[in-house]
C-alpha positions in Angstrom: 78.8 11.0 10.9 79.3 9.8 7.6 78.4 6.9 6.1 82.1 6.8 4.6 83.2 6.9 7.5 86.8 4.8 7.8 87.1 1.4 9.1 89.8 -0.7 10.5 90.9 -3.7 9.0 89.0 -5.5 11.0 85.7 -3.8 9.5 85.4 -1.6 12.7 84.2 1.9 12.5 87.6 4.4 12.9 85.7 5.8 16.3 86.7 2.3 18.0 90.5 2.1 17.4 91.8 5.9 17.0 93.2 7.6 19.9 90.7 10.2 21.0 90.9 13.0 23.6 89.2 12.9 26.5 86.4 15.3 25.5 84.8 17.1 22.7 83.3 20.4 22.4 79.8 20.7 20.6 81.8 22.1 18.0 84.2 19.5 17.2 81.3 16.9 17.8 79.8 18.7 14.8 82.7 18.8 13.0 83.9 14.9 13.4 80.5 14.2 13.2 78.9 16.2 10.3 75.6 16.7 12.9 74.4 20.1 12.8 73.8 21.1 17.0 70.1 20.3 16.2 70.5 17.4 15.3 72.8 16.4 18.2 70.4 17.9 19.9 67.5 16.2 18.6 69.1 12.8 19.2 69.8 13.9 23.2 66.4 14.6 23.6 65.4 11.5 22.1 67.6 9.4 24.5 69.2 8.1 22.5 72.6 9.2 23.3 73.2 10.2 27.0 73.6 14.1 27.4 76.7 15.4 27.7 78.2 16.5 30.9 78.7 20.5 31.5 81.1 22.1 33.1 80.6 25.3 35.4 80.4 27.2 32.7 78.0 25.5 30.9 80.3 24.2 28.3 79.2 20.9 27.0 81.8 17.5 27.1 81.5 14.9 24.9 83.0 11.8 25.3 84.1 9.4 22.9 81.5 7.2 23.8 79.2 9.9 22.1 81.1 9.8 19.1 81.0 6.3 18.7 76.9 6.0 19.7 76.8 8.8 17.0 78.3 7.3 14.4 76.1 3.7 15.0 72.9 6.0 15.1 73.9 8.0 12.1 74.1 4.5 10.0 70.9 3.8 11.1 69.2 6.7 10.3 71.1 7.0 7.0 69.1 3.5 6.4 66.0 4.6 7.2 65.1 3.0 11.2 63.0 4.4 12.9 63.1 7.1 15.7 61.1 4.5 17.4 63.4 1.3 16.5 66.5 3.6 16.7 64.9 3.7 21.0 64.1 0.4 21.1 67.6 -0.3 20.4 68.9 1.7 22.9 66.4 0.8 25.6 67.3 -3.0 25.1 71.1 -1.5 24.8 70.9 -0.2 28.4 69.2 -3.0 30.0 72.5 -5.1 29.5 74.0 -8.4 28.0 70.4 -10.2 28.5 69.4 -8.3 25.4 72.4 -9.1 23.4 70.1 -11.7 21.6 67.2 -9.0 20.9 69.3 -6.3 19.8 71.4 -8.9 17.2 67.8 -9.6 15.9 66.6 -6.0 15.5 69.8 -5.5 13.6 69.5 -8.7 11.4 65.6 -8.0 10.8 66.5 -3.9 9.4 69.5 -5.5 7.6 66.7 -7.9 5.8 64.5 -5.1 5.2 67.4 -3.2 3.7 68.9 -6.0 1.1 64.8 -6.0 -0.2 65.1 -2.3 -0.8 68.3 -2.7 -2.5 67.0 -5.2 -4.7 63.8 -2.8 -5.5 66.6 -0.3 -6.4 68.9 -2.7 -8.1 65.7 -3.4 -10.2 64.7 0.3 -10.7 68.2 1.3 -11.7 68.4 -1.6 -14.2 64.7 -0.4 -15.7 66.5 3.4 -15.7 69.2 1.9 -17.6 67.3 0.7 -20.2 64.7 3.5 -20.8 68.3 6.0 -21.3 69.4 3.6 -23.6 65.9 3.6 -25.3 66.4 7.6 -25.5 70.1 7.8 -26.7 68.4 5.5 -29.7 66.0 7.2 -30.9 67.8 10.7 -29.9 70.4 9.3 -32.4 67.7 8.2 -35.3 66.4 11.5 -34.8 69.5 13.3 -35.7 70.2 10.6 -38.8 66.9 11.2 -39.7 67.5 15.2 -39.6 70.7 14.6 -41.3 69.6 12.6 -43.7 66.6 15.8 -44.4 68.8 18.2 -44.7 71.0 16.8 -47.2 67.9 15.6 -49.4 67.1 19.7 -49.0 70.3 20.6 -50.4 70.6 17.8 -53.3 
């Protein structure tokens, strides 16, 4: 899902307090989601969402449990975690509340590593700033100086 995805007013991802139907289709997972089947795939095989159930037919259910598991993993892989952390997570996840404390400081140890990147960028985009400003400059001298040229030509 995406990372603009809307909130509540409690901060809450949209997937918690909307009404959902009882299932989804692989194709309106895809659609709500913004996954690509693959991708959905991909994070089944993983385990790191539980496969959805199928029907007779071999039409595939998702709940809105799947949805909401999507949209957490989608944030984290948006952030860069690991494949591996993203299972580490889910493994301590599915062992139960005794992991509360270990999953809380997975989560507070990729939100660390995460504010040092955005101060590398912050940094980056401040040295960016200045080296187009250095260019407008002398992109500007350079068309005084031209100007100035041409009308020492013509005198």
């Amino acid at each position: 899902m995406s990372t603009t995805a809307a909130h509540t007013h409690d901060n809450r991802p949209t997937a918690y307090a909307a009404p959902h139907a009882e299932t989804y289709s692989l194709e309106e997972v895809v659609r709500i989601s913004g996954l690509d089947a693959g991708t959905l795939r991909w994070y089944e095989d993983q385990g790191l969402i539980e496969g959805a159930a199928e029907d007779p037919y071999g039409v595939r259910a998702y709940s809105p449990v799947h949805l909401r598991w999507l949209e957490f993993l989608n944030h984290l892989r948006s952030t860069g975690m690991s494949p591996a952390a993203m299972n580490h997570y889910v493994e301590l996840y599915r062992a139960g509340d005794s992991t509360i404390a270990a999953r809380r400081e997975l989560l507070q140890d990729h939100r660390d590593v995460l504010r040092a990147r955005a101060a590398d960028f912050a940094a980056t985009l401040r040295y960016l700033d200045w080296k187009i400003g250095f260019y407008l400059e002398r992109e500007a001298a350079l068309v005084r100086a031209g100007a100035s040229a041409a009308s020492a030509a013509e005198a």
